[in-house]
ROMAR-956637 format. One record per residue: residue number from 1; residue in three letters; x, z, y of N, C-alpha, C in turn. Coordinates in Angstrom, 2 decimals. Atoms other than C-alpha are relative to their C-alpha. Layout:
NUM;ALA;X;Z;Y;X;Z;Y;X;Z;Y;
...
This chain:
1;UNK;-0.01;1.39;0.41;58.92;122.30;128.88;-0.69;-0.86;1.06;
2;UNK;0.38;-0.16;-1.02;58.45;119.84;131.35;-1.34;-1.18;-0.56;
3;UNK;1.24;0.35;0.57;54.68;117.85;131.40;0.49;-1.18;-0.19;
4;UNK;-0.35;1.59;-0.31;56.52;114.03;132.31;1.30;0.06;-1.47;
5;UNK;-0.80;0.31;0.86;58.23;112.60;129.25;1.60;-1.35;0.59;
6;UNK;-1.04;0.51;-0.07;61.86;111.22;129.38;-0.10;-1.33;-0.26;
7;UNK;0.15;1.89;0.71;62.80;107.70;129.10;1.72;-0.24;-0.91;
8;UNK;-1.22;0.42;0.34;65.70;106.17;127.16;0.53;-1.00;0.08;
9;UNK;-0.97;1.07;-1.12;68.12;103.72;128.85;0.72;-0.68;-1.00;
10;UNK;-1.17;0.69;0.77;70.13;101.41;126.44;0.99;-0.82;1.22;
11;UNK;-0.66;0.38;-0.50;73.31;100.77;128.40;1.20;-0.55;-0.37;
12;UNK;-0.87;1.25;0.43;75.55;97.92;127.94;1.59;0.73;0.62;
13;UNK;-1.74;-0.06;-0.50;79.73;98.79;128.69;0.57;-0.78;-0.39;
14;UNK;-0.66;0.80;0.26;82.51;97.15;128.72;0.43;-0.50;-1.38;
15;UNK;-0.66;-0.63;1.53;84.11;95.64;125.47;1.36;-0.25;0.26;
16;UNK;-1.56;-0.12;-0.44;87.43;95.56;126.94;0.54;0.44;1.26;
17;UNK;-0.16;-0.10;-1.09;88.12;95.01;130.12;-0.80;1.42;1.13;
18;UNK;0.45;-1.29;-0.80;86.80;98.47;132.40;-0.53;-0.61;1.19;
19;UNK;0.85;0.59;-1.88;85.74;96.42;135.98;-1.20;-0.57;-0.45;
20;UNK;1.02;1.16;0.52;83.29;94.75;133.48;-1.46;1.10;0.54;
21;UNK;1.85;-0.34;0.10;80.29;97.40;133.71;-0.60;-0.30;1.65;
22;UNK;0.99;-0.41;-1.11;77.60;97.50;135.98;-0.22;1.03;0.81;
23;UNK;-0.01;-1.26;-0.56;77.16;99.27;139.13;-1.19;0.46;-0.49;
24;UNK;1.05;-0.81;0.31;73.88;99.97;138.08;0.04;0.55;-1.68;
25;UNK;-0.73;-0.87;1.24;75.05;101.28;134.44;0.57;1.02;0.56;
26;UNK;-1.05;-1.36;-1.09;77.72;103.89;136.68;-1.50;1.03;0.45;
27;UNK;1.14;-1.54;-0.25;74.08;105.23;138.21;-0.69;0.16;-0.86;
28;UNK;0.69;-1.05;0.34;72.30;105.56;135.55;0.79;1.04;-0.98;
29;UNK;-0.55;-0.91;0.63;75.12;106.98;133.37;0.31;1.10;0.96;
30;UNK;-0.07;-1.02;-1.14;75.40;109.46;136.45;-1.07;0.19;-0.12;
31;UNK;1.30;-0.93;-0.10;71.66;110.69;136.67;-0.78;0.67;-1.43;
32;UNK;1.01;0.31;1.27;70.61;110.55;132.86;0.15;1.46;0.10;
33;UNK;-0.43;-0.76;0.88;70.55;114.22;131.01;1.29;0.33;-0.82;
34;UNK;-1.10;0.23;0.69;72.70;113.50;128.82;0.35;-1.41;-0.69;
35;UNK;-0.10;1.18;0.74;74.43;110.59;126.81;0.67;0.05;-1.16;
36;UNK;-0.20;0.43;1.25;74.23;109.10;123.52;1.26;-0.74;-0.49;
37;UNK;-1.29;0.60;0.26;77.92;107.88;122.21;-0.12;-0.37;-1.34;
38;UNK;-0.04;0.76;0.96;78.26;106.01;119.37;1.34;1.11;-0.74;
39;UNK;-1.21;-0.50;-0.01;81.88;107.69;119.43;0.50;1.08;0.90;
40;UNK;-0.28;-0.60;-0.91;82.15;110.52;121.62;1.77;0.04;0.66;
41;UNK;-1.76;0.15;-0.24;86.23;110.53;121.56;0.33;-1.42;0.94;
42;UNK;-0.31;1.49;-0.48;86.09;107.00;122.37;-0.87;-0.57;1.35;
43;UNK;1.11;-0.08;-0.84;83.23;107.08;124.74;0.91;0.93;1.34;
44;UNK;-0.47;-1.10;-1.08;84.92;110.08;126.88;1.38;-0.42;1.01;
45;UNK;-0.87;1.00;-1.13;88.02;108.02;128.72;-0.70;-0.55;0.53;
46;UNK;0.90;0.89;-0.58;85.61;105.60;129.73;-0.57;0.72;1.48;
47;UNK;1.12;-1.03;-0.60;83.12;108.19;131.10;0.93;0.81;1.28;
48;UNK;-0.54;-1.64;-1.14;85.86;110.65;132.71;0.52;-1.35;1.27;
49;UNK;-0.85;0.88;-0.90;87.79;107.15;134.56;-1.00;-0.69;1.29;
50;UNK;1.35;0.62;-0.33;84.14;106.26;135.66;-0.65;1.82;0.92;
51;UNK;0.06;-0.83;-0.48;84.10;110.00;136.97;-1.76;0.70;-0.12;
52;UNK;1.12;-0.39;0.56;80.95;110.84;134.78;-0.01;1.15;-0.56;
53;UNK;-0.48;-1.33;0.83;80.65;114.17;133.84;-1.66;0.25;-0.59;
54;UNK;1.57;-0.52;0.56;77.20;114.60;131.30;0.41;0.22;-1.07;
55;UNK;-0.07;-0.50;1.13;76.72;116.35;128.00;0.53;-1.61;-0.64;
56;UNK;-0.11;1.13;1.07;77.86;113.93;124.95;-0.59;0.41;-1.45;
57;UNK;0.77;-0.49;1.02;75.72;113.82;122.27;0.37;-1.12;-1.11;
58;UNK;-0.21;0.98;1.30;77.10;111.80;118.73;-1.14;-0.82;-0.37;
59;UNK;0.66;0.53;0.53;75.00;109.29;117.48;0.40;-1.70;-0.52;
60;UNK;-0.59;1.24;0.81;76.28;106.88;114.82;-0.79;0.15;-1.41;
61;UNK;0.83;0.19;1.50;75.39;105.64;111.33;-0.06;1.19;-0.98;
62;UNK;-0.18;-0.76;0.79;76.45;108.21;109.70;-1.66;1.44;0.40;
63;UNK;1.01;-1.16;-0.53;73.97;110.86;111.77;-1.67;-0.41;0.28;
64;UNK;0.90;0.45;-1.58;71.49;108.64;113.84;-1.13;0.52;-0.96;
65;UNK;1.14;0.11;0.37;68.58;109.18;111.17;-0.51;1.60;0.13;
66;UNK;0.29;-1.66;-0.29;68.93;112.71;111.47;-0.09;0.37;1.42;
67;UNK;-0.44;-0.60;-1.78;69.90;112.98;115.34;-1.25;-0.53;0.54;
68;UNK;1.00;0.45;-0.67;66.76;110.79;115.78;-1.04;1.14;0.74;
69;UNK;1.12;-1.09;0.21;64.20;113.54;115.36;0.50;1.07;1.69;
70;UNK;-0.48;-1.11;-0.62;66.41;115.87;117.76;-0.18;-0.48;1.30;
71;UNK;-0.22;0.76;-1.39;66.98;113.44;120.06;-1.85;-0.50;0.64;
72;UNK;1.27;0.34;-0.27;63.16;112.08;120.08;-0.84;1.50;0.82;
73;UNK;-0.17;-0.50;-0.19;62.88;115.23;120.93;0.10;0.81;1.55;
74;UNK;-0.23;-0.24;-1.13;64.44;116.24;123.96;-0.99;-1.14;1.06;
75;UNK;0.39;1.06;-0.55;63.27;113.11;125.13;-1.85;0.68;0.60;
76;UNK;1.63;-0.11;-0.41;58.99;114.14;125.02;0.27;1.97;0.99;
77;UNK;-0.35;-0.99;-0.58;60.58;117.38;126.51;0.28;-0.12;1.54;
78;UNK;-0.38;0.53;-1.18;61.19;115.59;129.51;1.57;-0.45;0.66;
79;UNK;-1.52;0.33;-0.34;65.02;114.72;129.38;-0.17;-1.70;0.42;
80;UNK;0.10;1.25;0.10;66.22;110.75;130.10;1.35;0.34;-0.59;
81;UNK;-1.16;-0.04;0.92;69.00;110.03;127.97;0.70;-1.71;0.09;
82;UNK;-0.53;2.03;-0.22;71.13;106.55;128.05;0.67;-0.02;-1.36;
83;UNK;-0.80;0.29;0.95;72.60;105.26;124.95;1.29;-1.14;0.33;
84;UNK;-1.16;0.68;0.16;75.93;103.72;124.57;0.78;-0.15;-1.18;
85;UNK;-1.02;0.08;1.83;78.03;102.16;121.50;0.86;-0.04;0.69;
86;UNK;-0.99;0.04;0.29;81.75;101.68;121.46;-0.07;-0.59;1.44;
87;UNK;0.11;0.56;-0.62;81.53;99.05;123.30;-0.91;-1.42;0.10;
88;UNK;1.24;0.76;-0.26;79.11;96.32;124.57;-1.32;0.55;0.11;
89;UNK;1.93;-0.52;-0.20;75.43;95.98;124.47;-0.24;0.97;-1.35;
90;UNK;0.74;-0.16;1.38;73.64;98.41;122.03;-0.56;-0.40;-1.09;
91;UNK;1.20;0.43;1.32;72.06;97.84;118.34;0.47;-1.15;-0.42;
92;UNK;-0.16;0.91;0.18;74.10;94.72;118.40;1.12;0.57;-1.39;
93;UNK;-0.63;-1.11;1.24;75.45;96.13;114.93;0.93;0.87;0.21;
94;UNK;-0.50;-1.04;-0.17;75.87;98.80;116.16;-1.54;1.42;-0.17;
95;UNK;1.53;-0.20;0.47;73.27;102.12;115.30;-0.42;-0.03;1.31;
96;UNK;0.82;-0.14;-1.23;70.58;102.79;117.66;-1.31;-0.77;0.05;
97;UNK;1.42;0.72;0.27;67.61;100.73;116.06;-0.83;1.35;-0.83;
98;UNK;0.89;-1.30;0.07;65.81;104.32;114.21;-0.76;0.41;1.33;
99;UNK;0.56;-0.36;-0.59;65.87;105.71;117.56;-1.07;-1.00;1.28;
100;UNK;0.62;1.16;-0.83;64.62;102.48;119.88;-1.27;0.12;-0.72;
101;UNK;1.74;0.32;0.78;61.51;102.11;117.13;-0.29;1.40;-0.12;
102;UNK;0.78;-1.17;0.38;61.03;105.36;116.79;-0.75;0.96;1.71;
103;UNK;0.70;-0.41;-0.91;60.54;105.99;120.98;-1.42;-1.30;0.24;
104;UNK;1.63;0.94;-0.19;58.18;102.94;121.12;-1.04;0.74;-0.52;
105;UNK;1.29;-0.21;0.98;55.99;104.17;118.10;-0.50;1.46;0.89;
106;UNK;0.20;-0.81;-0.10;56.02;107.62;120.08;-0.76;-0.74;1.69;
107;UNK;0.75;-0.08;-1.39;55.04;105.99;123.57;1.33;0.28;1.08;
108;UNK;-0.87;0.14;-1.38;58.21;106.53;125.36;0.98;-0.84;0.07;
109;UNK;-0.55;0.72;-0.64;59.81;104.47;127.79;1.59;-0.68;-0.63;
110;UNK;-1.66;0.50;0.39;63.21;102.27;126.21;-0.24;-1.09;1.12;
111;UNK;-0.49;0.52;-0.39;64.89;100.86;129.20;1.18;-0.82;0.03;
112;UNK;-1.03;0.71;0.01;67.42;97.97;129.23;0.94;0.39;0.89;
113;UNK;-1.27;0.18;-1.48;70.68;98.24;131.64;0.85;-1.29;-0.97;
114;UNK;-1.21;0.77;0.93;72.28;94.96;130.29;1.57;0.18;0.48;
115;UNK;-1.55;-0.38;-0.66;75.99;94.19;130.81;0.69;-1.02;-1.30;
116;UNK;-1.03;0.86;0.52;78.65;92.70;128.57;-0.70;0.45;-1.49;
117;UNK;0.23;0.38;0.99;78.36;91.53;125.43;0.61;-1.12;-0.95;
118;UNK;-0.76;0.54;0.58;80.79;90.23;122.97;-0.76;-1.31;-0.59;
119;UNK;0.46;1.46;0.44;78.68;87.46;121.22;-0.60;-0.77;0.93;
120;UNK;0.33;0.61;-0.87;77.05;86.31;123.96;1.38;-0.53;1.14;
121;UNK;-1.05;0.65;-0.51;80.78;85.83;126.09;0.75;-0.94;-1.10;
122;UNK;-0.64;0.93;0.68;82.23;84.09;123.03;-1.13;-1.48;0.08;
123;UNK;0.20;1.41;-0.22;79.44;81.38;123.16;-0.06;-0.26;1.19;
124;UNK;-0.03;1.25;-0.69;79.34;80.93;126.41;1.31;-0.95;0.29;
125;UNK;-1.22;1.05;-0.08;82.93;79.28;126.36;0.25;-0.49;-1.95;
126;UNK;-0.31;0.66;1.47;82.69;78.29;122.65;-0.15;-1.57;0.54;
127;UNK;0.28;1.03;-0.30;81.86;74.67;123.95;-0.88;-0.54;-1.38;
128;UNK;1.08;0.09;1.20;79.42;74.89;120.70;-1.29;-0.38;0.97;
129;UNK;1.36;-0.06;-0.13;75.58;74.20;121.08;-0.29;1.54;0.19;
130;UNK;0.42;-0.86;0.43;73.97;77.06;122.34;-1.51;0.29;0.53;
131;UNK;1.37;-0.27;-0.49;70.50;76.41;123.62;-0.80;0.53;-1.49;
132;UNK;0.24;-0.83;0.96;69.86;77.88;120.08;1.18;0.85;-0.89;
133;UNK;-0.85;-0.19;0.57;71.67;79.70;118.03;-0.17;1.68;-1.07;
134;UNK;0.03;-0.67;1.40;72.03;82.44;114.58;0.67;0.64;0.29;
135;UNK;-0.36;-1.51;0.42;73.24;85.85;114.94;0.08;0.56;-1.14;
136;UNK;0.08;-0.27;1.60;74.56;86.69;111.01;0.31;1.83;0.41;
137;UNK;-1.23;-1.49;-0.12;76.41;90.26;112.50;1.23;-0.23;-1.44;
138;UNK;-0.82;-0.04;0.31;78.79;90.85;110.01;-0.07;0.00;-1.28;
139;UNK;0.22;0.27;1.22;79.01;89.64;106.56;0.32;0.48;-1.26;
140;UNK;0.00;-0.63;1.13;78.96;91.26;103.16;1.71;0.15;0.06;
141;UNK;-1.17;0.12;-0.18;82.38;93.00;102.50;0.21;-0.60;-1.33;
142;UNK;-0.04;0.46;1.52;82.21;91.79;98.46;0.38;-1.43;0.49;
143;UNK;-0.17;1.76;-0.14;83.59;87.97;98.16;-1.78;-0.99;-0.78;
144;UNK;1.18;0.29;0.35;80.61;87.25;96.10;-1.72;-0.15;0.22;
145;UNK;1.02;0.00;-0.78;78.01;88.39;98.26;0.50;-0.77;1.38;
146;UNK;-0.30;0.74;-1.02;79.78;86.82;100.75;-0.52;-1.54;0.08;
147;UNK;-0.15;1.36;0.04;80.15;83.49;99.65;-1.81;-0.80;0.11;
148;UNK;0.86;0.65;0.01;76.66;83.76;98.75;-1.53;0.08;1.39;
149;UNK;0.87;-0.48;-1.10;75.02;84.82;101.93;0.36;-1.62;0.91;
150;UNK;-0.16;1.13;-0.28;77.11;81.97;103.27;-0.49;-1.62;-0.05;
151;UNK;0.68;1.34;0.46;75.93;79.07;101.24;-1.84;-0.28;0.00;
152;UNK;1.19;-0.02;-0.75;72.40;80.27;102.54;-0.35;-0.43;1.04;
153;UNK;-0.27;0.57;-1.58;73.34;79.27;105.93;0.37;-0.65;-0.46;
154;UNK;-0.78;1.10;-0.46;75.10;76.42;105.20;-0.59;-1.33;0.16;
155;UNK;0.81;1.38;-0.53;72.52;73.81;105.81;-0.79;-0.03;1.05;
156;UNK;0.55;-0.33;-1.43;71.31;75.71;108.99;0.70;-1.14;1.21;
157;UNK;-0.57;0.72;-1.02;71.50;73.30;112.01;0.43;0.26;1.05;
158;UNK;-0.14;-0.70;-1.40;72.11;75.68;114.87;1.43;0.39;-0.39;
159;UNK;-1.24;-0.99;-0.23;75.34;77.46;115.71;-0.25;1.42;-0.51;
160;UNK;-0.27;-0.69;0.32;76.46;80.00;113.67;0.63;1.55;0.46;
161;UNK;-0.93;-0.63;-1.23;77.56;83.25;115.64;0.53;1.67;-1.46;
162;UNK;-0.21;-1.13;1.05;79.18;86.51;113.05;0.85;0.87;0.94;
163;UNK;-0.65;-1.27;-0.38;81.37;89.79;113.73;0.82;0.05;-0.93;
164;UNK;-1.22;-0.26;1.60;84.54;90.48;111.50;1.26;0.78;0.62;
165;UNK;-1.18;-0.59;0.02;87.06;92.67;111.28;1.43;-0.69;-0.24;
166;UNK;-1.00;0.44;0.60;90.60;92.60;111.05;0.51;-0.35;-1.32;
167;UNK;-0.10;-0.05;1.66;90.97;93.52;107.64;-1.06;-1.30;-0.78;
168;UNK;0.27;1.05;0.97;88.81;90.37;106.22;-0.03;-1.24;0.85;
169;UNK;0.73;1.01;-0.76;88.66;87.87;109.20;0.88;-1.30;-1.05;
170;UNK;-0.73;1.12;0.63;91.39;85.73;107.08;-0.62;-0.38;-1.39;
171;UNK;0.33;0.56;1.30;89.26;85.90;103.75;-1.17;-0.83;0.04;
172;UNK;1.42;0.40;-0.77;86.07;85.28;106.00;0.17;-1.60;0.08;
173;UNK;-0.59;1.25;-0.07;87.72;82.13;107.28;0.09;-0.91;-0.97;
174;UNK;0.14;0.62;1.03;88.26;80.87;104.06;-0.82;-0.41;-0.81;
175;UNK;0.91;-0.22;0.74;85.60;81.63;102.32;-1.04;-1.21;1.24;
176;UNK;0.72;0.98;-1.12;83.90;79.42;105.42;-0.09;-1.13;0.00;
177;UNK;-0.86;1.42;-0.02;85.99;76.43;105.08;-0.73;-0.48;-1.58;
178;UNK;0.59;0.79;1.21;84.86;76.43;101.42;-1.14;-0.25;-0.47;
179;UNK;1.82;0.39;0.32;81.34;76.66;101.58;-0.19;-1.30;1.09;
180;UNK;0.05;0.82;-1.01;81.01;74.86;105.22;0.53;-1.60;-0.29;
181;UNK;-0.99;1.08;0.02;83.75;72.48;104.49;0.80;0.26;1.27;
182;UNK;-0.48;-0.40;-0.92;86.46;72.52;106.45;0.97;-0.96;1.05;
183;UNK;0.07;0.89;-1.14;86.07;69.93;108.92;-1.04;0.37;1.15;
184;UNK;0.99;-0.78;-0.72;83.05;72.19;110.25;0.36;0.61;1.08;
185;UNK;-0.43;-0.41;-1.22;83.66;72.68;113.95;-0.36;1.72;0.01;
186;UNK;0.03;-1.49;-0.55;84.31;76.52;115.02;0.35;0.33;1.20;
187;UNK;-0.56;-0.78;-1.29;85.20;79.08;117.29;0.40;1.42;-0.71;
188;UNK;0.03;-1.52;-0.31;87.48;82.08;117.07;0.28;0.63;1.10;
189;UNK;-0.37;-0.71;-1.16;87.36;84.73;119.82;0.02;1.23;-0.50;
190;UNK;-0.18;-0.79;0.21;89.27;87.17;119.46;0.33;1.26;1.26;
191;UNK;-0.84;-0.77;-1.37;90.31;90.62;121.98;-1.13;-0.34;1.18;
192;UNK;0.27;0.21;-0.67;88.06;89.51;124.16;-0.06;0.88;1.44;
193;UNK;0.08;-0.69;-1.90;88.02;90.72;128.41;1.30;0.67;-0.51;
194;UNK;-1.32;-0.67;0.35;91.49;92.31;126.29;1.37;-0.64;0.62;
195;UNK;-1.36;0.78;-0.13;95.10;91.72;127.38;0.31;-1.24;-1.18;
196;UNK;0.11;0.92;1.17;95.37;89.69;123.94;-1.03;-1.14;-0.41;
197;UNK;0.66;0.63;0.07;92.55;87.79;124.50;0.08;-1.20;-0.70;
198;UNK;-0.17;1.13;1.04;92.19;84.45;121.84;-1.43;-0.93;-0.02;
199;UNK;0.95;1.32;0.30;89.83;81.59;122.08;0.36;-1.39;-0.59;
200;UNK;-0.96;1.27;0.81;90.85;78.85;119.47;-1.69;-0.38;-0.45;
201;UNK;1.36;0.83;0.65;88.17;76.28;119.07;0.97;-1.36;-0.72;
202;UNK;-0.52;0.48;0.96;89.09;74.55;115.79;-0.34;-0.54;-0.97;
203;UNK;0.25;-0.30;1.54;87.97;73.31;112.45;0.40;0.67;-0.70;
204;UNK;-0.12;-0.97;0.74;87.40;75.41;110.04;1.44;0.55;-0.94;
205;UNK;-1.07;-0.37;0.85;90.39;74.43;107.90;0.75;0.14;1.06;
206;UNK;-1.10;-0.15;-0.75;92.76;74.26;110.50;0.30;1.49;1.04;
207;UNK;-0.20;-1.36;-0.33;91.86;77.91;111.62;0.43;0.43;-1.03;
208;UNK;-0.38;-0.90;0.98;92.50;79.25;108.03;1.40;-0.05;0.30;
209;UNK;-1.51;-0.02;-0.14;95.81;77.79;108.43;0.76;0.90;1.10;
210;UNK;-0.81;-0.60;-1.42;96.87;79.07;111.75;-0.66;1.61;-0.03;
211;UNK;0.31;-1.43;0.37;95.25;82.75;111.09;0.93;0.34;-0.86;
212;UNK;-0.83;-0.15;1.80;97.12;82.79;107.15;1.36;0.11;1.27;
213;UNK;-1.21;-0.02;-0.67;100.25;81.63;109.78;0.67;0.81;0.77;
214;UNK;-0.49;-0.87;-1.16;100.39;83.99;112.67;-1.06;1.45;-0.14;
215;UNK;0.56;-0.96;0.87;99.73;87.92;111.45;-0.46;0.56;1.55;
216;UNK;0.83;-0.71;-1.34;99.05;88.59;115.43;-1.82;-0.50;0.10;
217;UNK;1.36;0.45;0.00;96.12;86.43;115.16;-1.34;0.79;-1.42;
218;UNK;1.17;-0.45;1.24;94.46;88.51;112.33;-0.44;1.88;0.61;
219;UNK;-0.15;-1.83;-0.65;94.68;92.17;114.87;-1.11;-0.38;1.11;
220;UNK;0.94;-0.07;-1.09;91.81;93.31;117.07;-1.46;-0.29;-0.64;
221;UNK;1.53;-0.02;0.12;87.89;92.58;116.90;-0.22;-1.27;0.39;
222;UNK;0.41;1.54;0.13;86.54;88.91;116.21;-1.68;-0.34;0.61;
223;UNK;1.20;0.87;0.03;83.53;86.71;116.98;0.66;-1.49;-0.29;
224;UNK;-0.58;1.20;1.29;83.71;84.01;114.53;-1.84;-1.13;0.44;
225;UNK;0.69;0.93;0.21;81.53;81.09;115.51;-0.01;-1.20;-0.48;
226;UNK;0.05;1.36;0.39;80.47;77.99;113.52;-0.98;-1.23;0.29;
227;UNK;0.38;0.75;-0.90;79.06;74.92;114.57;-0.81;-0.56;-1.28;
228;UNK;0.94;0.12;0.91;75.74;74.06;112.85;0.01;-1.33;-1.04;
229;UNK;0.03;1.02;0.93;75.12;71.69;109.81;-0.20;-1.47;0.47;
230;UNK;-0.17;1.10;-0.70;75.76;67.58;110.78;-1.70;-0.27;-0.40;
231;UNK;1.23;0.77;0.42;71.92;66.15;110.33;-0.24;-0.61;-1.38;
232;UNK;0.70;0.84;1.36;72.17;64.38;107.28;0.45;0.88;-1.04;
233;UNK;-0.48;-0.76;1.54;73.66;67.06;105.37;-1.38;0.58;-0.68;
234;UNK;1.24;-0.42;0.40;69.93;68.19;104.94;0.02;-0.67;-1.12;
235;UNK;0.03;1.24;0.81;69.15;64.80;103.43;0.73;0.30;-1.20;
236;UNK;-1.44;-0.52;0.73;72.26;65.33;101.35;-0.44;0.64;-1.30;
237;UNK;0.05;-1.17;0.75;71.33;68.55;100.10;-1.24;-0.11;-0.62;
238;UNK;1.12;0.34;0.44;67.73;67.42;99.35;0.35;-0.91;-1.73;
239;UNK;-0.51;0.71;1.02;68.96;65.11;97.24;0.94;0.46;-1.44;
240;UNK;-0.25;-0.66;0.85;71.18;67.01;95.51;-0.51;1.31;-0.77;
241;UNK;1.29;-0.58;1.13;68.79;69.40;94.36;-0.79;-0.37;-1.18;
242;UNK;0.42;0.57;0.64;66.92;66.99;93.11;0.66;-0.05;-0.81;
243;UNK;-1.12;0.54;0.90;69.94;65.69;90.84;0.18;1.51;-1.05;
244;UNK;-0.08;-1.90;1.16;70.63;69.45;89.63;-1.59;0.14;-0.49;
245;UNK;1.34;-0.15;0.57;66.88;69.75;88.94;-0.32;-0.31;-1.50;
246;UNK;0.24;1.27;1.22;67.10;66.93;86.67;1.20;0.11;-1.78;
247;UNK;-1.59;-0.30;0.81;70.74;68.01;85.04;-0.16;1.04;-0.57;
248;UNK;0.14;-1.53;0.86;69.21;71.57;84.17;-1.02;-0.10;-0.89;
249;UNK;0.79;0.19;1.18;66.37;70.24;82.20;0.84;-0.29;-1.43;
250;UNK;-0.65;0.36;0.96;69.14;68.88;80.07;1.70;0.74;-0.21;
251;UNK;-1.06;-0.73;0.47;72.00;70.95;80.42;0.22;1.59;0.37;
252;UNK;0.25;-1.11;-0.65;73.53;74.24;81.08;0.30;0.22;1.24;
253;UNK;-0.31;0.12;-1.86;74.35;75.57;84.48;1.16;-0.45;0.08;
254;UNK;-1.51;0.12;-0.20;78.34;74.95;84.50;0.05;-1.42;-0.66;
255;UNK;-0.25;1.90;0.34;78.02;71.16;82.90;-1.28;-0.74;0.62;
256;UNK;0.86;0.59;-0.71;74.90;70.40;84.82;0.92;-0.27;1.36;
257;UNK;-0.77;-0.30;-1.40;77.39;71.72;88.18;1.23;-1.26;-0.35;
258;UNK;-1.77;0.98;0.47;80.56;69.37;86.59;-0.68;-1.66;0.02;
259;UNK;0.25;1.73;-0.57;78.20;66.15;86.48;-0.47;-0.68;0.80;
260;UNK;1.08;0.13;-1.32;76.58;66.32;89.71;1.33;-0.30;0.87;
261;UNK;-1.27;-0.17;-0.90;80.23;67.04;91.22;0.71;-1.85;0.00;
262;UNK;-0.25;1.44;0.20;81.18;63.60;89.62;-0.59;-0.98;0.38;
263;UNK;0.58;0.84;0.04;78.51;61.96;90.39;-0.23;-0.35;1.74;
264;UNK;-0.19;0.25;-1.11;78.24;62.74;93.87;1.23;0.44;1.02;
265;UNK;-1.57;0.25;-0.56;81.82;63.35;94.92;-0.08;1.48;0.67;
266;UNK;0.22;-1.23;-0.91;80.69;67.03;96.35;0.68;1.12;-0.49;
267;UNK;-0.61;-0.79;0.88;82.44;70.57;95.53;-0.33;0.45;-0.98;
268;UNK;0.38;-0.36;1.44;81.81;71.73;91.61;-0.50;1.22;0.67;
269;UNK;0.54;-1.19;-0.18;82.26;75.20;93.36;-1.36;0.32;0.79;
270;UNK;1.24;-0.29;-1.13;79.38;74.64;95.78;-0.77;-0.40;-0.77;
271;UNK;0.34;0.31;0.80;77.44;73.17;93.43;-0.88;0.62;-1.34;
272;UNK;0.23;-1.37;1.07;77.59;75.78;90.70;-0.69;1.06;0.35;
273;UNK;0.54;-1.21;-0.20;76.47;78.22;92.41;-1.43;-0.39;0.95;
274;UNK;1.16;0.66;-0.40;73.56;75.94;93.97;-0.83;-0.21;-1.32;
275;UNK;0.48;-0.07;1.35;72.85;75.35;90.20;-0.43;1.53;-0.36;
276;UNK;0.09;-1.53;-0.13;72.86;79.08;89.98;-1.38;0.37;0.79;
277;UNK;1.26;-0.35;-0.79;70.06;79.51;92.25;-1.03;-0.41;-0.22;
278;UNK;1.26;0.47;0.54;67.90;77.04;90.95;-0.42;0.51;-0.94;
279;UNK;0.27;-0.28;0.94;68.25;78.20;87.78;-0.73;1.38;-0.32;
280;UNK;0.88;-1.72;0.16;66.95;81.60;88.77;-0.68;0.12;0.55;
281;UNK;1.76;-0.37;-0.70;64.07;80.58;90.78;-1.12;-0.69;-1.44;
């Protein structure tokens, strides 16, 4: 066993395009021990075209809490090891946060290799705000937890940045338009560094439409950005609290939500379920 402990490398790859990595990613995925794949199958084209030949060691959600230990492991044994997801930067929901906190707490070395990175290339051409900005990753698959994770954010003032699959980006969308409203400036990027590549900067409603429209636009891997709450919607929303505050002393939740809607011209459904919240703090 050797006396010098290993370090572990989080290394960024491409998420499409192959000229994208770093030469310095190429050396250290060439010197490490071995490497961590998110996907070994999917990982191993990459690796062989890149003329990398090192052990592959699995480590995904399904394993990582177990592989930690093994892997922590080799590591005080004196190995260096690099991690890699699918594609892009690591941990960006993707696994690989067990083992990152679990070499700190032990004392060994987690090195960066950055490199590409899907949310970070969608804003920088979103033409959104992004000297700040909200990282959600990827949002409840339930409509209900959805909607309501949503209407948590929806009075946030920064830029919105999410992850979505094929399979819900069209219910996502929707479900966006109706909390947001859907005059709420966006961004979808879809495919990105991909032959299919898609950057549609849009309002909200006018993406549902053109997604619902064209079934090519609903294939591939998304970054779904939205463009933060206008200033006075705070105000707004202050206000309407208040009003529901006042409407639940005297009524129930669903006719408190129906005379607030009337009164201030806003959605019942957004509303209701803002009534909903009060009513259960």
């Amino acid at each position: 066993m050797s006396n010098t402990v290993g370090t572990l490398y989080v290394v960024a790859t491409p998420i499409g395009h192959r000229d994208d990595i770093t030469r310095r990613a190429v050396d250290t995925l060439r010197s490490v021990d071995r490497i961590l794949a998110e996907d070994t199958r999917h990982s191993g084209p990459l690796l062989r075209q890149l003329g990398i030949q090192r052990p592959l060691l699995a480590l995904h959600e399904h394993n990582e809490d177990a592989a930690t230990a093994r892997v922590l492991g080799m590591l005080q044994a004196g190995e260096s090891l690099a991690l890699i997801s699918d594609a892009g930067t690591p941990l960006l929901s993707d696994p690989g946060f067990p083992l990152v906190r679990a070499c700190r707490e032990h004392g060994i070395a987690v090195v960066p290799i950055p490199g590409p990175s899907a949310l970070i290339a969608a804003l920088s051409v979103s033409g959104l705000p992004i000297d700040r900005f909200r990282y959600e990753g990827f949002l409840p698959r339930r409509r209900q937890a959805r909607l309501a994770a949503l209407e948590a954010l929806r009075r946030e003032p920064v830029t919105l940045a999410f992850y979505e699959s094929s399979h819900r980006v069209a219910e996502t969308l929707a479900d966006m338009a109706a909390v947001f409203g859907g005059a709420r400036r966006a961004v979808l990027a879809r495919e990105l560094t991909k032959r299919h590549e898609t950057i549609a900067a849009r309002p909200l409603g006018e993406l549902v439409d053109w997604v619902a429209a064209d079934a090519n636009q609903r294939k591939g891997e998304f970054v779904l950005l939205v463009g933060g709450a206008p200033a006075g919607d705070a105000a707004l929303d202050i206000a309407g609290d208040e009003l529901l505050r006042a409407l639940l002393d005297e009524l129930p939740v669903r006719q408190a939500a129906a005379l607030a809607a009337r009164i201030t011209g806003a959605k019942r459904n957004r509303l209701y379920r803002r009534a909903l919240e009060i009513a259960g703090d």
